[in-house]
Backbone as a printed PyTorch tensor [residue, N CA C, xyz], in Angstrom:
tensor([[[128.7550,  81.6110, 103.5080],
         [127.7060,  82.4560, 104.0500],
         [127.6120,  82.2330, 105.5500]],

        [[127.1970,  83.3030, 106.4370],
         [126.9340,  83.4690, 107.9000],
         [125.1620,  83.2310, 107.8160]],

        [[125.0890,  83.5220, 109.4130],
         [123.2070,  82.7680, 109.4630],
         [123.2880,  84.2320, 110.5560]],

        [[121.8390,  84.6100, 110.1490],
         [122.0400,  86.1420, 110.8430],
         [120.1010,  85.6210, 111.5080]],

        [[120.3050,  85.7570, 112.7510],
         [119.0790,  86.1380, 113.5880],
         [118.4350,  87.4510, 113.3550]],

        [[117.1770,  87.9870, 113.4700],
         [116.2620,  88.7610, 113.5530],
         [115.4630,  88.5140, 113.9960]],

        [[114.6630,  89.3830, 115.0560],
         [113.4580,  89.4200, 115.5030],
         [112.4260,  90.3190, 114.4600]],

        [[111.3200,  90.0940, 114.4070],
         [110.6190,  90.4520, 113.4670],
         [108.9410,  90.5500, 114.3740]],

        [[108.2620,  91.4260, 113.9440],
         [106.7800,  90.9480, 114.2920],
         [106.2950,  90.0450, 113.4700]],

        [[105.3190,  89.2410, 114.7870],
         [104.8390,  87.9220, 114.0180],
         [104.0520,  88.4130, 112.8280]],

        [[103.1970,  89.1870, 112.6560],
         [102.7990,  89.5400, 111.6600],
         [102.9240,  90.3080, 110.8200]],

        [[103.9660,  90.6810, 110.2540],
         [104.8820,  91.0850, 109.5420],
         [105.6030,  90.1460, 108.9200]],

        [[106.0640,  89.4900, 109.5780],
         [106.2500,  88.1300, 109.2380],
         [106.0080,  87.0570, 108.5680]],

        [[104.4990,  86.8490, 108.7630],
         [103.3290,  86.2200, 108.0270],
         [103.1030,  86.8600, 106.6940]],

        [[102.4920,  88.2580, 106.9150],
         [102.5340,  88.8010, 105.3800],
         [103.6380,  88.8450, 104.8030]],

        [[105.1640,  88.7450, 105.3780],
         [105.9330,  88.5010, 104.0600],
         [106.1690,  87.1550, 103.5940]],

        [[105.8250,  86.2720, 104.5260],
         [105.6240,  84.7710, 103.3370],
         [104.5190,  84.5850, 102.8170]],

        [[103.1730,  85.1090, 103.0510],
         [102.6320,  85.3190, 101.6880],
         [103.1260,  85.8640, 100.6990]],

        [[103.4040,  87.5830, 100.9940],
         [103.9430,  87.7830,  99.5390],
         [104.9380,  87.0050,  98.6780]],

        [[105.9680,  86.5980,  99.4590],
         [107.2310,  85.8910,  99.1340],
         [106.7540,  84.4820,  98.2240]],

        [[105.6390,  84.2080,  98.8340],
         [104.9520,  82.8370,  98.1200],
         [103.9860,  83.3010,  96.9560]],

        [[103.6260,  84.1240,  96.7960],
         [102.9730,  84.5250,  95.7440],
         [103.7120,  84.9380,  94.6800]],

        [[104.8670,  85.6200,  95.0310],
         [105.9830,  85.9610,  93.7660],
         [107.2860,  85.1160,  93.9270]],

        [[106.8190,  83.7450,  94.2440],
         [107.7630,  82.7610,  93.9630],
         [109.1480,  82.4990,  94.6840]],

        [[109.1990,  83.2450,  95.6400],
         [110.6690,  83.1840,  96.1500],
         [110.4150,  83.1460,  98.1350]],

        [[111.0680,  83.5440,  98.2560],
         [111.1660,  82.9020,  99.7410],
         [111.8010,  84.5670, 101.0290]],

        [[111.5010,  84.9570, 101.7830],
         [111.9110,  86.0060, 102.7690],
         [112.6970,  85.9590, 102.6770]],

        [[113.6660,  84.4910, 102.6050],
         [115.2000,  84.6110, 103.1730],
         [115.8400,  85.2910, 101.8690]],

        [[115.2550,  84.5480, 100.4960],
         [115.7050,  85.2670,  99.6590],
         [115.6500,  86.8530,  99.3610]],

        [[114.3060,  87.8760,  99.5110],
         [114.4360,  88.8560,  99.8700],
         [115.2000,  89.6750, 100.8550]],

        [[115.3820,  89.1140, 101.9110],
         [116.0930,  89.9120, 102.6920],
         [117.5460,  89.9570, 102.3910]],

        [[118.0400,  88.7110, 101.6740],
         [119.4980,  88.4410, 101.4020],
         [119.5240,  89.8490, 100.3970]],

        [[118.5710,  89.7870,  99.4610],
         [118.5380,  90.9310,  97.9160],
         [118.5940,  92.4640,  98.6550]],

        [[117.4830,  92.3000,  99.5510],
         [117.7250,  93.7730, 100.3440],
         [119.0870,  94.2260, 100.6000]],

        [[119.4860,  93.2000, 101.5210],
         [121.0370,  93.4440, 102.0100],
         [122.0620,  93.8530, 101.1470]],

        [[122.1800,  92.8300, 100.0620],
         [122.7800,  93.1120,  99.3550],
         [122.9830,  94.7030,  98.3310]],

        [[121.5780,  95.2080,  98.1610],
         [121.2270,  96.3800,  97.5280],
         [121.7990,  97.6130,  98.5600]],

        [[121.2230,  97.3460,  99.9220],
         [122.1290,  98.1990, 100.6230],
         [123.6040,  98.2960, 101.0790]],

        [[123.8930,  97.0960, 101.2190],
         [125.5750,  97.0900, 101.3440],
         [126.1700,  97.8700, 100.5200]],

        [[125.9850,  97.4970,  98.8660],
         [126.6670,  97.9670,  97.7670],
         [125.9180,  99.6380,  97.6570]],

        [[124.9880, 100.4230,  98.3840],
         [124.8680, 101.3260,  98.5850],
         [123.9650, 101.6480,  96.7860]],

        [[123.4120, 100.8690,  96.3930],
         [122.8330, 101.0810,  95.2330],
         [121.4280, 102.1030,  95.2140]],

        [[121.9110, 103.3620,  95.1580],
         [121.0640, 104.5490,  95.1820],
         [119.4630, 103.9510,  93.9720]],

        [[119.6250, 103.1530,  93.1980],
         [118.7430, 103.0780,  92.0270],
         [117.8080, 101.5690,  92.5440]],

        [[118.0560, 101.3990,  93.6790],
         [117.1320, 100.6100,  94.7110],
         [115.4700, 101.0900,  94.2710]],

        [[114.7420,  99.9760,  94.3620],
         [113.0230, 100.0740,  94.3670],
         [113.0640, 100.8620,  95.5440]],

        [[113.3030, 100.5230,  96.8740],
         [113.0590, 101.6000,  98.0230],
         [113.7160, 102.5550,  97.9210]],

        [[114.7170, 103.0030,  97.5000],
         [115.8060, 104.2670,  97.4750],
         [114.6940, 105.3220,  96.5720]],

        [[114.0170, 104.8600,  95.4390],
         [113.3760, 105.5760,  94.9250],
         [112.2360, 105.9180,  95.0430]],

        [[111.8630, 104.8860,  95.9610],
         [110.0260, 105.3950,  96.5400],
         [110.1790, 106.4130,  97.5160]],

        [[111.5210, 105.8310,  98.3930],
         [111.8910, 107.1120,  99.3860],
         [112.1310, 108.4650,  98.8510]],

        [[112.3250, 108.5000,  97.9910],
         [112.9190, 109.8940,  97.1310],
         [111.4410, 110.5820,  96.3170]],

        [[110.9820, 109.2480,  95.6490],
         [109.3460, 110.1500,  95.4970],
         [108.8670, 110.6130,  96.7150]],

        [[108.5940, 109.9920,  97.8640],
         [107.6630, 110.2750,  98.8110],
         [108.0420, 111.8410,  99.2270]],

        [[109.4050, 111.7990,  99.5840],
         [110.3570, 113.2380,  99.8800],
         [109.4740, 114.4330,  98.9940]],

        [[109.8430, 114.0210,  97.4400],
         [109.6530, 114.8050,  96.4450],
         [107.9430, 115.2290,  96.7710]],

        [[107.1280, 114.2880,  96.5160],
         [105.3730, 114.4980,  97.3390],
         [105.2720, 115.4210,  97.9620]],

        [[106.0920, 115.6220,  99.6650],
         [105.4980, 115.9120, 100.4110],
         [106.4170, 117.5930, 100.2440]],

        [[107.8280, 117.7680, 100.1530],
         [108.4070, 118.6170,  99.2590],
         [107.0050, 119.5620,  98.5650]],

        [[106.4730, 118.9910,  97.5380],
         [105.7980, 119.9460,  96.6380],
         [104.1490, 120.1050,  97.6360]],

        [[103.8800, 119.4700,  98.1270],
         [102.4020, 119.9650,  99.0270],
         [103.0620, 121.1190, 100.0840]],

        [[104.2520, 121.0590, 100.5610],
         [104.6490, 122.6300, 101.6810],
         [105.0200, 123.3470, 100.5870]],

        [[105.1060, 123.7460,  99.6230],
         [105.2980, 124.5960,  98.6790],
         [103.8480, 124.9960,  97.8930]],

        [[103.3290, 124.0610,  97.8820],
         [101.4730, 124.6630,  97.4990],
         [100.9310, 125.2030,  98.2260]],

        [[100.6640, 126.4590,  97.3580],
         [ 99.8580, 127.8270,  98.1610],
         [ 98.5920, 127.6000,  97.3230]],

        [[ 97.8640, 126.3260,  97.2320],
         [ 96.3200, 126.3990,  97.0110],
         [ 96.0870, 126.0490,  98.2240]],

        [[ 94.5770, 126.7280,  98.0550],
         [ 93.2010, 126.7770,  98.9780],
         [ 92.4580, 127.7400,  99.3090]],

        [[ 93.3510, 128.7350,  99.0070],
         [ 92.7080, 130.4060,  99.2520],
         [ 92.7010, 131.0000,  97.9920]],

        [[ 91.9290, 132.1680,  97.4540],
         [ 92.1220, 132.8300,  96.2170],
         [ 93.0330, 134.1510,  96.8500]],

        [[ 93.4670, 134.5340,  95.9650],
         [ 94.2490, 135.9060,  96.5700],
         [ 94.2240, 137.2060,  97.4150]],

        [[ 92.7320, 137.2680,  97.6520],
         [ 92.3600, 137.8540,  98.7840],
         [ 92.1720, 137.0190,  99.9580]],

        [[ 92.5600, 135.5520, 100.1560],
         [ 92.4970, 134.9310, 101.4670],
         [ 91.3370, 134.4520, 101.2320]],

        [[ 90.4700, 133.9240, 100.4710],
         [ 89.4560, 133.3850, 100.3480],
         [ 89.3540, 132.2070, 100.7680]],

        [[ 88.7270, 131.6590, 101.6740],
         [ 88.6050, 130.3150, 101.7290],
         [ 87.2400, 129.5870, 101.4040]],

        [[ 87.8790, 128.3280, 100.7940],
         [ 86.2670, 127.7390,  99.8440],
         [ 85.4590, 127.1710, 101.0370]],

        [[ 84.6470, 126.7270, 100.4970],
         [ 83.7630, 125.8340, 101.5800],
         [ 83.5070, 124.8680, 100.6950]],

        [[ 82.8170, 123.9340, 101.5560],
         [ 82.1550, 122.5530, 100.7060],
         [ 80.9530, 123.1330, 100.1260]],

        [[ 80.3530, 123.7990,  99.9550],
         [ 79.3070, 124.4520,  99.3700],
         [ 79.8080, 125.2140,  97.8110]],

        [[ 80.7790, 125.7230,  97.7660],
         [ 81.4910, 126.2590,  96.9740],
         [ 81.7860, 125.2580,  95.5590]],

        [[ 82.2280, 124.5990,  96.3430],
         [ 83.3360, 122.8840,  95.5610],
         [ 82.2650, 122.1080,  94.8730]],

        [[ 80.9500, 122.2070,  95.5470],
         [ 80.2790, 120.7790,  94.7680],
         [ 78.9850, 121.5520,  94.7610]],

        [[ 78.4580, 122.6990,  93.9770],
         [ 77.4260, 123.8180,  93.8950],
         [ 76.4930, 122.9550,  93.2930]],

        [[ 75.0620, 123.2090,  93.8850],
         [ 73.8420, 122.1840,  93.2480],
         [ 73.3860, 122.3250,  91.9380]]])
């Protein structure tokens, strides 16, 4: 194995050895797992697929045509939560 430098924010930093200490393992070990997941280009990655939901999310909200009724109606807050 090689020894690879990074700069990092300090606090960024910090919260990942908490997390890292809370689920038992260590940054260095995560980042090695990261690497590794991306080297080998493993599309079925935890991030590969959050990235692909988030896509998919924002994908289907520019394709939603709610908020108006079909004459161009627009609601109000008065409308939404009637006494």
């Amino acid at each position: 194995m090689v020894n690879l430098t990074l700069t990092v924010d300090e606090n960024v930093l910090k919260k990942a050895r908490l997390r890292a200490l809370q689920e038992d393992t260590s940054v260095n070990a995560c980042v090695r797992a990261f690497l590794d997941q991306y080297a080998s280009g493993d599309d079925n990655s935890a991030l590969t697929q959050q990235r692909l939901s988030a896509e998919r999310i924002i994908q289907m909200a520019q394709e939603c045509h709610a908020g108006g009724g079909l004459d161009g109606r627009q609601w109000t807050r008065d409308d939404l939560y009637e006494r």
